[in-house]
C-alpha positions in Angstrom: -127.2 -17.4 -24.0 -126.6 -18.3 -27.9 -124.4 -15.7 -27.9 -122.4 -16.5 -24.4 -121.5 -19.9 -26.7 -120.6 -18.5 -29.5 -117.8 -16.4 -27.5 -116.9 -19.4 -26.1 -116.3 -21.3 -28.8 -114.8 -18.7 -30.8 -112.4 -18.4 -27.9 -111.4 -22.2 -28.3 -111.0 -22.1 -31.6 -108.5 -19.3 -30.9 -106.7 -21.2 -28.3 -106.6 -24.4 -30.1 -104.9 -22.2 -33.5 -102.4 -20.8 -31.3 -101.2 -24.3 -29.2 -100.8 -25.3 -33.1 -99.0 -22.6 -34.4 -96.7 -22.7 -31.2 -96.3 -26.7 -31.5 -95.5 -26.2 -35.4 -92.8 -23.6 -34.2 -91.0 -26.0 -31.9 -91.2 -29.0 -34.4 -89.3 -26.5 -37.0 -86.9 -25.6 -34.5 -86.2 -29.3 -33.5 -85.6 -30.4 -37.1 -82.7 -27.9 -38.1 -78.6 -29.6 -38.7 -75.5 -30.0 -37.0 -73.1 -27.8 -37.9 -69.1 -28.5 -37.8 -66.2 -26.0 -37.7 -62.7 -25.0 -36.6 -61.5 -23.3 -34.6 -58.5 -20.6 -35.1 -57.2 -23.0 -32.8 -57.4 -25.9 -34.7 -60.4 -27.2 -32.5 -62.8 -29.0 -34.1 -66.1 -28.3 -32.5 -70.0 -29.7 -33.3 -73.5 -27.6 -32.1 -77.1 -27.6 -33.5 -76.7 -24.0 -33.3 -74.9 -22.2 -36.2 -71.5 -20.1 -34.2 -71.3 -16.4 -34.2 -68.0 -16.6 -34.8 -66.6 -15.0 -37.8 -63.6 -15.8 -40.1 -64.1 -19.8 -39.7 -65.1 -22.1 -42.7 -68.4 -23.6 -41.3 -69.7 -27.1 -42.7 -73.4 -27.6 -41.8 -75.9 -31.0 -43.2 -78.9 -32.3 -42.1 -79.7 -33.9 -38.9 -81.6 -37.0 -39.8 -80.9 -38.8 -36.7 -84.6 -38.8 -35.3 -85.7 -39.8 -38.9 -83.1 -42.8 -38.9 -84.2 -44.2 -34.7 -87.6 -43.8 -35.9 -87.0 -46.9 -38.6 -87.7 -50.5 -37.2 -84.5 -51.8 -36.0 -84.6 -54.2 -39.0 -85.2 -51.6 -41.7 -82.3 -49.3 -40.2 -80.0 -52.4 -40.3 -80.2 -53.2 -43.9 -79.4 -49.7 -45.2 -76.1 -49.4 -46.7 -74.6 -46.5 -46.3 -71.5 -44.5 -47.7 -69.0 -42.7 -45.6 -69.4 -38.8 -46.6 -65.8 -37.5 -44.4 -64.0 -39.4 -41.9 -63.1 -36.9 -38.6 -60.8 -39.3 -36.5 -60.9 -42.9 -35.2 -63.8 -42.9 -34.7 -66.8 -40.5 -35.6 -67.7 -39.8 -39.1 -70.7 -38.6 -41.6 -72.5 -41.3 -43.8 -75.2 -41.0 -46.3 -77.8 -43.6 -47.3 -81.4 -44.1 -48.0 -81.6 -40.3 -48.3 -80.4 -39.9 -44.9 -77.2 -38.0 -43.7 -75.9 -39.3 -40.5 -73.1 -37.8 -37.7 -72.2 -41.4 -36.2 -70.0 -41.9 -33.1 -68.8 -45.7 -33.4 -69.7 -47.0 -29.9 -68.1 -49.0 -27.6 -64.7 -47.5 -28.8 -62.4 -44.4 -28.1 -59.7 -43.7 -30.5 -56.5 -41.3 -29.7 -57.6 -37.9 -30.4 -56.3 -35.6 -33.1 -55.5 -32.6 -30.8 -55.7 -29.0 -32.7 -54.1 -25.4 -32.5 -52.0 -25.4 -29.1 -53.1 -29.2 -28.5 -50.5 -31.8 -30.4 -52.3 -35.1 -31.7 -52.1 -37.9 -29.2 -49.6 -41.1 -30.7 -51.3 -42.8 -33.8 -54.3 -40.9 -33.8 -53.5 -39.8 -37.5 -52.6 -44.2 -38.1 -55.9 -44.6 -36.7 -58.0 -42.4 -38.6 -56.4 -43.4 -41.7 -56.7 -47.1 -41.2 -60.5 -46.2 -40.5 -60.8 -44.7 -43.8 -59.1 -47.4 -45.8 -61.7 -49.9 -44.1 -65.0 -47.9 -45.1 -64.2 -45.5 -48.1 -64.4 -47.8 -51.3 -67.3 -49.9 -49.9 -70.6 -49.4 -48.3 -71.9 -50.3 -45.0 -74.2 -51.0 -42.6 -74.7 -49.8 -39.2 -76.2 -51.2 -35.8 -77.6 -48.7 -34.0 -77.8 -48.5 -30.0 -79.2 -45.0 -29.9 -78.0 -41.6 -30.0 -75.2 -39.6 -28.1 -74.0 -36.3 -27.6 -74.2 -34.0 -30.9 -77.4 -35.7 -32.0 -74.8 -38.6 -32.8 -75.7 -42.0 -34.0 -74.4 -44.6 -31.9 -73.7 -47.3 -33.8 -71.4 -50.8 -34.8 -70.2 -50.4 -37.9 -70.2 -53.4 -40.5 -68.4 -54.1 -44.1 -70.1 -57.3 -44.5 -70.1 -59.4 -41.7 -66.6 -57.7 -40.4 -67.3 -55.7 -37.0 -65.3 -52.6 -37.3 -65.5 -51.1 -34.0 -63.5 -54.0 -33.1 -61.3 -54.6 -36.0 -60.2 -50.5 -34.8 -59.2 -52.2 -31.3 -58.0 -55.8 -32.5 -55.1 -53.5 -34.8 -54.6 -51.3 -31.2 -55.8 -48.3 -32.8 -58.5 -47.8 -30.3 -59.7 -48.6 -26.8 -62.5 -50.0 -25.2 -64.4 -47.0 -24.3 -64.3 -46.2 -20.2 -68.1 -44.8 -20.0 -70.8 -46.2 -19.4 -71.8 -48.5 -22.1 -74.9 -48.4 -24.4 -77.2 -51.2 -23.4 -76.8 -54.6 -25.6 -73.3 -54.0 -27.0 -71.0 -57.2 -25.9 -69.2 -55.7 -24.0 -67.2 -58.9 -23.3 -66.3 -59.3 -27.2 -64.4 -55.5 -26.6 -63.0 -56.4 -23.9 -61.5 -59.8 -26.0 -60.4 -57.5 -28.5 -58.6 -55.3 -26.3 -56.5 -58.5 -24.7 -55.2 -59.5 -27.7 -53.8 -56.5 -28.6 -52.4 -55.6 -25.4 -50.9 -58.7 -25.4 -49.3 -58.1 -28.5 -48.6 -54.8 -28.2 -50.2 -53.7 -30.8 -50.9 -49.8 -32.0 -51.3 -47.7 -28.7 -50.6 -50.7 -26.5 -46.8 -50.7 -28.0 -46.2 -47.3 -26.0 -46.3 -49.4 -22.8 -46.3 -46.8 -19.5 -46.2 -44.1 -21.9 -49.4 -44.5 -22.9 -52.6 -42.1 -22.0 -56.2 -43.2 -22.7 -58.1 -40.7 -24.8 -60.3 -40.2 -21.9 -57.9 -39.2 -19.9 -56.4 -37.2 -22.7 -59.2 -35.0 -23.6 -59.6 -34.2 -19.5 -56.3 -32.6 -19.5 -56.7 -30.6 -22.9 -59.9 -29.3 -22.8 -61.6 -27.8 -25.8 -62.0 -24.2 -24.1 
């Protein structure tokens, strides 16, 4: 009988070490980075998964995203943070705190820098370059409303008390984004933005008929 028990618990024992190792395996395969490239296209493309493809100059950092959301909501606000490269109109990397971030600046969708075949959509180039002018010399803070495709950071973006997720669509350099919208962004103060710079035809809004949304944009050029 002693020894009936003593199988049994040996058994356990076994199962418990191996539901360990096996949970210790997925937590290193959920904590790797994001990894950016291009294209011979000129595509810019994003994965948690390092491409097979050869021949491409392949930027990789860590993905601290899950690190950052786990912070209370009052500790992630007061980090300042430094932008690392600017992409487009809106997405960038940031460091801070130890962290490195891929944010996507919500509530906004700037005209898209197009690649190989693709030609950039009208002041995509002003856009990004008026984004980097705002951030690059100063830190900042971000305001978080979860995370997106890409293990993105969703977030506002702040020099100060200066919103610049709407500053980008008060200069007509961006749109309010079509999607759906992250729960708790004011929608309403977007929507503000956007009217005045509509109304003075400001950036994107000074194309009149000709212009195309970004959304609309990206479904006529896709990626592959």
């Amino acid at each position: 009988m002693t020894g009936h028990i003593n199988k049994i618990k040996t058994y356990l024992l076994l199962l418990f070490v191996f539901f360990v190792v096996i949970a210790g395996g997925s937590v290193c395969l959920g904590a790797g980075g994001i990894y950016s490239w291009i294209d011979k296209q000129g595509i810019r493309h994003y994965s948690n998964v390092a491409p097979s493809t050869s021949g491409v100059n392949v930027e990789s950092f860590p993905e601290d995203g899950a690190k950052y959301q786990s912070l209370p909501s009052g500790t992630r606000d007061g980090i300042l943070f430094k932008a690392v490269k600017i992409y487009d109109g809106d997405s960038l990397k940031v460091s801070g705190a130890g962290l490195t971030l891929m944010v996507r600046l919500v509530g906004i969708d700037a005209p898209e820098t197009g690649g190989g075949k693709h030609s950039p959509q009208p002041f995509s180039r002003k856009a990004k370059n008026a984004f980097s002018r705002m951030i690059s010399h100063t830190p900042f803070t971000l305001k978080s409303y979860g995370t997106g495709g890409y293990n993105r950071v969703l977030a506002e973006l702040f020099v100060g008390n200066q919103n610049i997720n709407l500053q980008l669509i008060r200069q007509g350099l961006a749109e309010v984004y079509r999607g759906k919208m992250q729960p708790g962004l004011d929608k309403k103060a977007y929507l503000a933005a956007q009217k005045e710079a509509r109304l003075h035809r400001r950036g994107i809004w000074s194309l009149g008929k000709a212009y195309e949304s970004p959304r609309l944009w990206r479904r006529k050029h896709p990626r592959n």
